[in-house]
C-alpha positions as CSV (number, residue, x, y, z in Angstrom):
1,X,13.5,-17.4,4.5
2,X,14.2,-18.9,8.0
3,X,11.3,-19.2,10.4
4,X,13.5,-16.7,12.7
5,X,12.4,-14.2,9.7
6,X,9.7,-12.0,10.3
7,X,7.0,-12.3,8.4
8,X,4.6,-8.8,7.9
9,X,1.0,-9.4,7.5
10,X,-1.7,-7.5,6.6
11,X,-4.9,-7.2,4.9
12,X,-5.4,-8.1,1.6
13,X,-7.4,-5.4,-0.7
14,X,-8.6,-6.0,-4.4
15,X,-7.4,-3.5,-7.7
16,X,-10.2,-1.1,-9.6
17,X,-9.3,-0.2,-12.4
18,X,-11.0,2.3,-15.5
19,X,-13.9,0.6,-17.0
20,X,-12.1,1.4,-20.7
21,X,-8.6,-0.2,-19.7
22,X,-6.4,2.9,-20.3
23,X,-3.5,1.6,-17.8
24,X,-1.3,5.2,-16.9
25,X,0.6,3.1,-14.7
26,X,3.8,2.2,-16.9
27,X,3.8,-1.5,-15.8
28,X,2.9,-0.3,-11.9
29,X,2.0,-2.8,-9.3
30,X,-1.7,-2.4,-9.6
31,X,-1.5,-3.3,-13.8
32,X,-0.6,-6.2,-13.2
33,X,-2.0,-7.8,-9.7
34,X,-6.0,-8.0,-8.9
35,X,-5.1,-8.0,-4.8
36,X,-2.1,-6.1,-2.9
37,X,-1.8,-7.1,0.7
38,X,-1.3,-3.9,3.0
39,X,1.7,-4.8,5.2
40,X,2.6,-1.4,6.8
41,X,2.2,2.0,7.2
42,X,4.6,5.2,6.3
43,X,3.5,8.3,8.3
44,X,4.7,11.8,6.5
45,X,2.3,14.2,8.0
46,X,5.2,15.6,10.1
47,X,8.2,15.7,7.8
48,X,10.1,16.5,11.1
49,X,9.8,12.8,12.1
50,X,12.2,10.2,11.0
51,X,10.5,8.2,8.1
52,X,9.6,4.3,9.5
53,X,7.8,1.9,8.5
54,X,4.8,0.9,10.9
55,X,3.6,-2.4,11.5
56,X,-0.5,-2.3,10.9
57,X,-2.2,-2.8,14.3
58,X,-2.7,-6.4,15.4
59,X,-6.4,-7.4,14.7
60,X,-5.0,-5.6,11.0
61,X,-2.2,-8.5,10.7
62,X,-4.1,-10.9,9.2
63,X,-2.4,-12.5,5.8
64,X,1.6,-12.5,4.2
65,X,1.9,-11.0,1.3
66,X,2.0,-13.6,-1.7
67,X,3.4,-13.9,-5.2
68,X,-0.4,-13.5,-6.2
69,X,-1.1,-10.1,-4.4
70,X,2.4,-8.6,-3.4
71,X,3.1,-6.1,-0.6
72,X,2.2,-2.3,-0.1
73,X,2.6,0.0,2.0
74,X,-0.2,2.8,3.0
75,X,1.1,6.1,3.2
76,X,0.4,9.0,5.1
77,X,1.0,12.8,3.8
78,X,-0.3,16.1,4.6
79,X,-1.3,18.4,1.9
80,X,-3.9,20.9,3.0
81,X,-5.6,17.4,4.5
82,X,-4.8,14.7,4.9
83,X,-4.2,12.2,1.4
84,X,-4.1,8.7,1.8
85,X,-2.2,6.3,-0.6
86,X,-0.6,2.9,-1.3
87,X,3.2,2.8,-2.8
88,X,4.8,-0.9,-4.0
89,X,7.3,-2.0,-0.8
90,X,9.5,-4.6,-1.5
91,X,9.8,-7.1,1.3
92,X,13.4,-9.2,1.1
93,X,13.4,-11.0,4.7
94,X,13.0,-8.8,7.4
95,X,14.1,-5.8,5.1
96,X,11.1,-3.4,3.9
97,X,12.6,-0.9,1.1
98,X,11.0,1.7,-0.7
99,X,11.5,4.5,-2.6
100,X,9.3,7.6,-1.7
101,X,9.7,9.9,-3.9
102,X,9.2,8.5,-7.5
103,X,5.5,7.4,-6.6
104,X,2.6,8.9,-8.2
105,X,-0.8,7.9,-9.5
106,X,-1.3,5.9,-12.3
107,X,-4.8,5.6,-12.7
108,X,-5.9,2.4,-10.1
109,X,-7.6,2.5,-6.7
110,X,-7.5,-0.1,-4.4
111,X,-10.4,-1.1,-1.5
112,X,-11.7,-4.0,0.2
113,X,-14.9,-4.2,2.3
114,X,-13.3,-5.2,5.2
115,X,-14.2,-3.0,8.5
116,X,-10.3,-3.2,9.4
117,X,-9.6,-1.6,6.3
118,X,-11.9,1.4,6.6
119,X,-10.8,1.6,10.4
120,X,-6.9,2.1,9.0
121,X,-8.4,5.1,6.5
122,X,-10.1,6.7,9.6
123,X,-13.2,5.2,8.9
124,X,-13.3,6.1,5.5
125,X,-16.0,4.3,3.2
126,X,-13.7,4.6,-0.1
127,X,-11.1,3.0,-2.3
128,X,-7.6,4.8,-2.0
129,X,-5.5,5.4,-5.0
130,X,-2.2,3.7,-5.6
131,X,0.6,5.4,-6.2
132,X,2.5,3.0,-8.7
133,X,3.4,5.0,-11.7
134,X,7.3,5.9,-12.1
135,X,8.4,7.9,-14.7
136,X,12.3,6.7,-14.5
């Protein structure tokens, strides 16, 4: 990567996972990493609106994602409330891909203690599940 690349940074959040270590995450993201770094956010509470990724506000840019805890995305959707989640996102230079639809939960939440990150969940005191399990 050139340092003309952009580089998406975020806040990095730590894994829970089930006390017995039943993984229902077929080999998801949050199996096998204890931190994910938050690099963006997907807003699909108005399915009207073109899909994008948003960048996390400023003071919420605060470390890369690393080999050690990989990028995620926080996602947005409206079903009779609103539900909060984190999908996988694959960053490849200044490319973020993902793939919407095939995400579901696999057992994992993720949360860090960090006011930033409770200020992104609407100041919301709780972990967040990921959405890592595909069935395909």
């Amino acid at each position: 990567m050139s340092e003309n690349d952009e580089v998406r940074k975020g806040l990095t959040v730590s894994v829970y996972r089930p006390a017995d270590g039943h993984d229902a995450t077929m080999n998801g993201i949050s199996s096998r990493y204890d931190r994910l770094t938050v690099v963006g956010i997907i807003n699909r509470t108005d399915l009207s609106r073109e899909l994008v990724v948003e960048p996390l506000p400023v003071a919420c840019q605060h470390r890369a994602a690393t080999a050690d805890a990989p990028a995620v995305l926080l996602q947005r959707r409206w079903i009779g409330g609103e539900v909060l989640s984190l999908i996988p996102a694959d960053l490849d230079g200044r490319t973020l891909r993902m793939h919407l639809s095939r995400w579901m939960f696999g057992s994992n939440f993720a949360w860090v203690t960090d006011s930033r990150f409770s200020s992104l969940l609407g100041h919301r005191y709780a972990a967040i599940a990921v959405h890592d399990r595909c069935e395909w």
